[in-house]
N, C-alpha and C positions, 0 to 999 in steps of 0.2 A: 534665451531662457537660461539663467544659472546653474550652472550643476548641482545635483544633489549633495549637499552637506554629508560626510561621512559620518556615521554614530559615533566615533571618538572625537569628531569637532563639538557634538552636542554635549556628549559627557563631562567635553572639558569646560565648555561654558557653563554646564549645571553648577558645575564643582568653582568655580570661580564667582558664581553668584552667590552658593551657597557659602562661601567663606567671605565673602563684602554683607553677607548678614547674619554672620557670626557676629564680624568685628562690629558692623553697625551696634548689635546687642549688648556686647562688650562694652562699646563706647557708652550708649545710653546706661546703662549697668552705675559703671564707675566714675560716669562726667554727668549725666543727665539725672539720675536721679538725684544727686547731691545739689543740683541746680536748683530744682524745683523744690526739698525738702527745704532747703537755705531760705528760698522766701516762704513758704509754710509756715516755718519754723517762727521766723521773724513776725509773720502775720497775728499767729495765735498769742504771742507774746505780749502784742501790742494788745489785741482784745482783751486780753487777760487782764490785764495793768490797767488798762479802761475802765472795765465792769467794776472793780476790784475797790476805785476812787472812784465810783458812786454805789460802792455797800449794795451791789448786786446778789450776793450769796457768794457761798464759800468755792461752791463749785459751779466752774461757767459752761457752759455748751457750747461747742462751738464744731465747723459739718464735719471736724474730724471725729468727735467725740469730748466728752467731759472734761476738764481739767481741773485738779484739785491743788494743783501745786506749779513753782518755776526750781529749779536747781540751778544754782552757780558752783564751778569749782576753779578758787582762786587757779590753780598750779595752771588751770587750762587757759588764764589770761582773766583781765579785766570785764571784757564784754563778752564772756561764756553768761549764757542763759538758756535754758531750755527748759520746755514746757513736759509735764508730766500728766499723761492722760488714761483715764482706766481701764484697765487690762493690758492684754500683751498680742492682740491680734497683729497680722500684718500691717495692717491699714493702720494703727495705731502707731507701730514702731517707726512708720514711714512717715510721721509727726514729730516725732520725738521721744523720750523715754516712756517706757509701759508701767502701770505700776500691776505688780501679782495682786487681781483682787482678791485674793482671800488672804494676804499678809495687812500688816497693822496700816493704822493711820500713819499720816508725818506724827511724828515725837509721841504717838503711845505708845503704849508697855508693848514690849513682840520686836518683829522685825517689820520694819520698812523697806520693802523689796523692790528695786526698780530693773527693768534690762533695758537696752539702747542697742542698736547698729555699731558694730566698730567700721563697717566700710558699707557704701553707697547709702542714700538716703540722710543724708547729711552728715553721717559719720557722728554723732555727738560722743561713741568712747572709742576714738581711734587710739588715742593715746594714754589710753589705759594704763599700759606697760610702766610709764610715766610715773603713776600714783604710788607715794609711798606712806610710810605709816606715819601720823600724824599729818596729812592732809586735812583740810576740813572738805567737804561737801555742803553746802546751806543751800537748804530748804527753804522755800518760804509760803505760805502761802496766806487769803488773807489777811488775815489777824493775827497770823505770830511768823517768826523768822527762828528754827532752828537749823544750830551747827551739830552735823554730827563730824566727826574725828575718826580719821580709820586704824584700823587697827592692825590690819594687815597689806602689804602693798599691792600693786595691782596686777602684778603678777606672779604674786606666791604661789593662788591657786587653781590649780587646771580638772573639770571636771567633764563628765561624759553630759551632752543635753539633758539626759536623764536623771541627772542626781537632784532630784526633786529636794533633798534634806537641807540643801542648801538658803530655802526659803524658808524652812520650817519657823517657830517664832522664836526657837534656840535654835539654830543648827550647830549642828553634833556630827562632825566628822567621822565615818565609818572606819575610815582610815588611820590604826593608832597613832598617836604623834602630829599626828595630820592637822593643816591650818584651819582653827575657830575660833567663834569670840570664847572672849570669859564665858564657862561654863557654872554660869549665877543665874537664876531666874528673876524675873521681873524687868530684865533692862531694856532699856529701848534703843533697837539695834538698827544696822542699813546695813545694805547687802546691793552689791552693785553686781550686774552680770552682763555680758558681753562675748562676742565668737572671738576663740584662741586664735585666730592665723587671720590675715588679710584677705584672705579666699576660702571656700566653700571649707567647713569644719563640721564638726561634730561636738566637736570639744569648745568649752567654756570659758573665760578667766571670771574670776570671783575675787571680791573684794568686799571684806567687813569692816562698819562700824558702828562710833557708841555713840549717843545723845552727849553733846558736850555743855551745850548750853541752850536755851530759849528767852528769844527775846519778843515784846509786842509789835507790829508794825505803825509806826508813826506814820498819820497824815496831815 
């Protein structure tokens, strides 16, 4: 019959399991959930574009939730597309961009609020940092294609999760001096937001812009 195991042989296997499913977590974290968002992502994409070329409605359903829009942003390559779906729950963001429901349509007067994952889940604003002024952002969604133009880059500005103002339909920096659009009423604005650090934050990057242009969508 075996000898009895001493309790520091047992402690140490706890403690070695329990760090092979850390890492496991880890790994699904930063490898698996990008895995799975990547074909989500591409899936809803394709529905979307479908419904879209047969004059389905504006907004499609689809099991993650509604989609009212796709966003490309040249800087981030040719084939950036991601789908933009309503609200900002988790389940939502782990689709792709959320839009703040109580901020504006695409292209009306207010701001056009969107936030995205910078890390796992597909990452769609890992390279935020990236963004500078005069990038475009287009929008599209059935029937029109607008360009908005930013106006600040994408890392000017760093805020606490909390600074709700930054959605607002002018945001208006509390902070004198501090990064905003034009402080002009009426325009039609985008506001991108995303976690400051590659890991666990608090903190936000924020990026504004303007309606540059609007175009129809050809079929």
């Amino acid at each position: 019959m075996p000898a009895r195991r001493r309790p520091a042989w047992w402690i140490g296997l706890a403690l070695v399991l329990a760090g092979m499913g850390v890492l496991g977590w880890v790994a699904w974290q930063f490898w698996g959930t990008n895995w799975v968002a990547h074909r989500t992502q591409e899936r809803i994409v394709g529905e979307v574009e479908k419904k879209w070329e047969t004059d389905a409605g504006d907004v499609v359903r689809v099991d993650e939730g509604d989609v009212e829009a796709l966003v490309r942003i040249p800087r981030f390559g040719d084939d950036y597309v991601m789908p933009v779906l309503e609200g900002t729950s988790d389940g939502v963001l782990a689709s792709g961009f959320g839009h703040f429901s109580d901020s504006a349509s695409p292209g009306a007067r207010g701001n056009y609020a969107l936030a995205a994952h910078r890390v796992t889940h597909g990452e769609p604003l890992r390279r935020m940092p990236e963004l500078e002024v005069g990038d475009e952002v287009v929008v599209q969604t059935r029937t029109t294609t607008y360009t908005y133009v930013l106006t600040s880059d994408g890392d000017d500005l760093e805020v606490p999760f909390t600074a709700g103002w930054v959605v607002d339909a002018l945001p208006t920096n509390p902070a004198r001096g501090g990064v905003q659009p034009d402080q002009a009423e009426g325009q039609r604005l985008l506001t991108l937001t995303t976690c400051a650090e590659l890991f666990h934050t608090d903190e936000r990057l924020v990026a504004f812009g303007v309606l540059k242009k609007k175009e129809p969508v050809s079929r």
